[in-house]
TORSE-217689 format. One record per residue (C-alpha): residue in three letters; x, y, z. Coordinates in steps of 0.25 Angstrom, whole numbers, plus 2048, in hexadecimal, padded with zeros to 3 digits. Layout:
N
AlaXYZ ...
END
This chain:
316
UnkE392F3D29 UnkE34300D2F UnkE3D30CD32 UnkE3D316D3A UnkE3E321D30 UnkE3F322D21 UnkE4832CD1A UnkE4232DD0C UnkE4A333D02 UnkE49336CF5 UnkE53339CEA UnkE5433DCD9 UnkE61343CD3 UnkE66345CE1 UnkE7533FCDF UnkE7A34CCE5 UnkE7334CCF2 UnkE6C33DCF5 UnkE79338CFB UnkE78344D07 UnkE6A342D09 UnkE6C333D09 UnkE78334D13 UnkE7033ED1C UnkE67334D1C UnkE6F328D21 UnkE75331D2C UnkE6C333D34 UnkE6C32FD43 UnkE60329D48 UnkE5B31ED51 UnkE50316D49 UnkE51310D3B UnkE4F316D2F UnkE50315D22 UnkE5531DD13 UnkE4931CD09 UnkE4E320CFC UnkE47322CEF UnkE50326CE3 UnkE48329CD6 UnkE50327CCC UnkE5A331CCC UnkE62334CBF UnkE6F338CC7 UnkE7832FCD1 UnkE6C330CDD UnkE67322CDB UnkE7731CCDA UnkE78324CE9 UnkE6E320CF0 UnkE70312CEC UnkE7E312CF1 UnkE79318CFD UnkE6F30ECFE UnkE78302CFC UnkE81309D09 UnkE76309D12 UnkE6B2FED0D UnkE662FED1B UnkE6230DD1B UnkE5E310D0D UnkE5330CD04 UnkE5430ECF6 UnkE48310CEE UnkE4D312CDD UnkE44313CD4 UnkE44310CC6 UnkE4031BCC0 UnkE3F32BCC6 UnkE2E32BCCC UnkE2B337CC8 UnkE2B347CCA UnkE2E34CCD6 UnkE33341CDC UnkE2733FCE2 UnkE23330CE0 UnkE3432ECE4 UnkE2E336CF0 UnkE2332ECF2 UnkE29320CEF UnkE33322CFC UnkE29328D05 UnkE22318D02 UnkE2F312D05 UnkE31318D13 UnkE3030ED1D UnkE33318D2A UnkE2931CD35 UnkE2E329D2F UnkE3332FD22 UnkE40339D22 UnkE3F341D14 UnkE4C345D0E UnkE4D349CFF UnkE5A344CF6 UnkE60352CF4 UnkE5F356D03 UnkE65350D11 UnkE65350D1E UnkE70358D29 UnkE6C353D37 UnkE6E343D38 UnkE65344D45 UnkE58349D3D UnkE5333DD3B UnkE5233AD4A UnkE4E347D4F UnkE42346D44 UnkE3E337D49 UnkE3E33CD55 UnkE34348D55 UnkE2B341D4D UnkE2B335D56 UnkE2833FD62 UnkE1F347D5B UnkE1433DD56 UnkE0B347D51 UnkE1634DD47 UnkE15345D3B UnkE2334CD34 UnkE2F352D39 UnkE3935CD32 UnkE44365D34 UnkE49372D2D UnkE5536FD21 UnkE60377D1C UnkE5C37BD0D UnkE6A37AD04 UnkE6A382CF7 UnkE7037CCEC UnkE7138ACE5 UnkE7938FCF0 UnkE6F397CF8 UnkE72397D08 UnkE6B38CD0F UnkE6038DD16 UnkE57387D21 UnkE49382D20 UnkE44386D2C UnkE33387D30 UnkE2E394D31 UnkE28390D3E UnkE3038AD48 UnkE2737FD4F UnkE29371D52 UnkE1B36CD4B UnkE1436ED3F UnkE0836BD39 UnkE02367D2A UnkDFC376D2C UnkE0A37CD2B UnkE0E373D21 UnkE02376D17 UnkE08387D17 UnkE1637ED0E UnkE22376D11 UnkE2B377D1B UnkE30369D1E UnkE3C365D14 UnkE3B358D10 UnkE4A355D14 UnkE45358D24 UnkE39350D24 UnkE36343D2C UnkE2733FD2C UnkE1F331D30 UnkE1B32AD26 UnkE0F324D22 UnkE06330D25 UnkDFE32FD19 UnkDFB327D0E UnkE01326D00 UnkE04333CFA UnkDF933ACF2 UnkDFA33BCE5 UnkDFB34BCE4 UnkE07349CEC UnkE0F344CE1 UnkE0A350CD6 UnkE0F35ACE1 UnkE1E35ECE2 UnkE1D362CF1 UnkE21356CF6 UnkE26355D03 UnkE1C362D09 UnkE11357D04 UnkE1534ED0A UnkE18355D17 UnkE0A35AD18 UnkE0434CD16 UnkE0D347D22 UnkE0A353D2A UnkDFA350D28 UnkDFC344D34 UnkE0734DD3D UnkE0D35BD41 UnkE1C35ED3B UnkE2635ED44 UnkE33368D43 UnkE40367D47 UnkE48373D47 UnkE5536ED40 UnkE5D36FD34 UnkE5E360D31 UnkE6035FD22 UnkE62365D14 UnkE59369D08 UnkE6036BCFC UnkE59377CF2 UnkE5F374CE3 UnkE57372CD6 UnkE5A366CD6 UnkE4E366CE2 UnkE42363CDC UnkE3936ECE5 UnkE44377CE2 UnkE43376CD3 UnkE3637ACD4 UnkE3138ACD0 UnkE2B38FCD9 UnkE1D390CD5 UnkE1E382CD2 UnkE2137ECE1 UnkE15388CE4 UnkE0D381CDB UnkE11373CDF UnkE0E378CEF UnkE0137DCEB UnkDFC372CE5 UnkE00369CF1 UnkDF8372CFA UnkDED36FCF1 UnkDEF35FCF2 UnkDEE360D01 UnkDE1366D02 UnkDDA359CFE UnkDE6350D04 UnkDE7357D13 UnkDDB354D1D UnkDD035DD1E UnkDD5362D2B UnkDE236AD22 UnkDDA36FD19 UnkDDA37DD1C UnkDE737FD1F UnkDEA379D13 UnkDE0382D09 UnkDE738DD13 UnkDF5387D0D UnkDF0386CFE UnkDEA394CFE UnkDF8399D02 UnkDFF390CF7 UnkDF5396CED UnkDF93A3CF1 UnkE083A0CEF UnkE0639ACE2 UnkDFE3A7CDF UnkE0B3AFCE2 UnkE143A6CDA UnkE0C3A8CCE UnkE0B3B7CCF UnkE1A3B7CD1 UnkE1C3B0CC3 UnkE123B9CBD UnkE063AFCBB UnkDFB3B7CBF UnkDF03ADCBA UnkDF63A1CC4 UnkDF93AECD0 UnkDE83AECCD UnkDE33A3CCE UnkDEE39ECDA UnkDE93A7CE3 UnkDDB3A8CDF UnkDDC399CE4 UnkDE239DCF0 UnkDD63A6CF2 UnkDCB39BCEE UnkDD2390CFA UnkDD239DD04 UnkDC339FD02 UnkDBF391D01 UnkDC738ED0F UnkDBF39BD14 UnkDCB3A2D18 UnkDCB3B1D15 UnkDD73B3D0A UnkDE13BED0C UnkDDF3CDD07 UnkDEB3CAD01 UnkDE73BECFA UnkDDB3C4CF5 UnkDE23D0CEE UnkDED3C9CE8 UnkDE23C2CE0 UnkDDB3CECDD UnkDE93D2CD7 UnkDEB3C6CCF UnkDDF3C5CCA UnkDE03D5CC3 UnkDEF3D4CC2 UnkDF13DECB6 UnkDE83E6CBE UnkDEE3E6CC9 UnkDFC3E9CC4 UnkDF73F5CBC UnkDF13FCCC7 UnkDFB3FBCD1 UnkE07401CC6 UnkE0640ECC8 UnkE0740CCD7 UnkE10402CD8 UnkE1A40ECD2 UnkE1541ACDC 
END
């Protein structure tokens, strides 16, 4: 039986936080059907002995799917498999260890995607909670407009998985460099957002927890770098020909950043050859790279050099 929207959650090791996300799920007012699509990959703590109790309290909202052994790194094919499940016009994403604060958000998002038909998702700022004990904070978008495009998306992610609703079916099966990546949910927004605009409300309508027990939040930061790179690199052969500037535009930038990372750690051979490729995709697009670029390269490529000439001013 189809249903209006789908929330698709998916949970591992989450026994501290899957029951608040869960709950903040059920409480939501609305007036259509929808439906709690679960998939549980075999967690090694109480999560699975949770949600099936909360499944068995509400067997006409949730859906259970448990598999019998854990799919895989990253939780991707856990990701995947309840994406498949999904049987909404729409798909709400909301993570085990993150929940919802306004039990309205799923109504105000149905209803600006069903007035806007040419916005293919929807999302709204979060407060981000701190395990560590660091002061909350609020996502908030840099620019404050009511549409976005696949264009703003390609410069990084600003849509937390916890505030997104999106139509389903946008595209075909995932590719299979999707599940190499670790940037999920920024992979799959810009795959949606290939068939619509982004629409942005202007609220605070859930929370995203940040502890290590976070898998994006584990990760070092070149690694995240690295792992965002590469996805730029997928999506130049993935995305129509019609994105493909701003896409090189995107990875030439990326390159640059990984460049800086590495020459933060000291690894001057992979500074080299990150901004060399940064460089080689500027000229190849025919766009005149920065001054700045251009000399930073120089100064990689001779960085003893380099260091040793500018001693002796440096203590002037």
């Amino acid at each position: 039986m189809s249903k209006k929207l789908s929330v698709s959650i998916t949970t591992y090791n989450h026994e501290d936080y899957i029951a608040q996300a869960v709950e903040s799920a059920l409480n939501q007012r609305v007036n259509f059907d929808y439906e709690i699509v679960i998939g549980e990959d075999c967690s090694t703590d109480r999560t699975r002995e949770i949600v099936t109790e909360l499944r068995d309290a509400h067997p006409e909202k949730i859906r259970l799917l448990l598999h019998d052994r854990n799919l895989g790194r990253w939780g991707k094919f856990n990701f995947v498999e309840t994406q498949r499940a999904c049987r909404g016009e729409y798909v709400a994403l909301l993570d085990g260890d993150d929940y919802w604060t306004d039990p309205n958000k799923l109504q105000k998002q149905v209803d600006f995607l069903n007035s806007h038909p040419e916005c293919a998702i929807c999302f709204h700022d979060v407060t981000m909670f701190f395990e560590d004990g660091s002061p909350a904070q609020r996502s908030s978008c840099k620019t404050k407009k009511e549409i976005f495009t696949l264009e703003d998306l390609l410069s990084g992610n600003f849509i937390f998985s916890c505030s997104a609703v999106f139509r389903r079916g946008l595209f075909g099966d995932f590719p299979d460099w999707f599940f190499t990546s670790m940037t999920g949910d920024w992979a799959l927004h810009i795959m949606n957002a290939q068939h619509g605009n982004i629409g942005y409300l202007n609220e605070v309508m859930a929370v995203y927890r940040v502890h290590q027990g976070g898998f994006w939040t584990a990760l070092n930061l070149l690694e995240q770098v690295k792992d965002s790179t590469e996805l730029l690199d997928h999506l130049v052969n993935y995305l129509d020909r019609k994105y493909k500037r701003p896409t090189e535009a995107a990875r030439a930038k990326a390159y640059q950043y990984l460049s800086e990372t590495y020459y933060q750690q000291g690894d001057m051979a992979n500074a080299r050859r990150s901004l060399l490729k940064s460089l080689k995709i500027c000229l190849s697009n025919r766009s005149i790279p920065e001054r700045q670029l251009v000399g930073r390269l120089i100064k990689l490529q001779a960085y003893h050099s380099y260091e040793w000439l500018k001693l002796p001013f440096s203590r002037v």
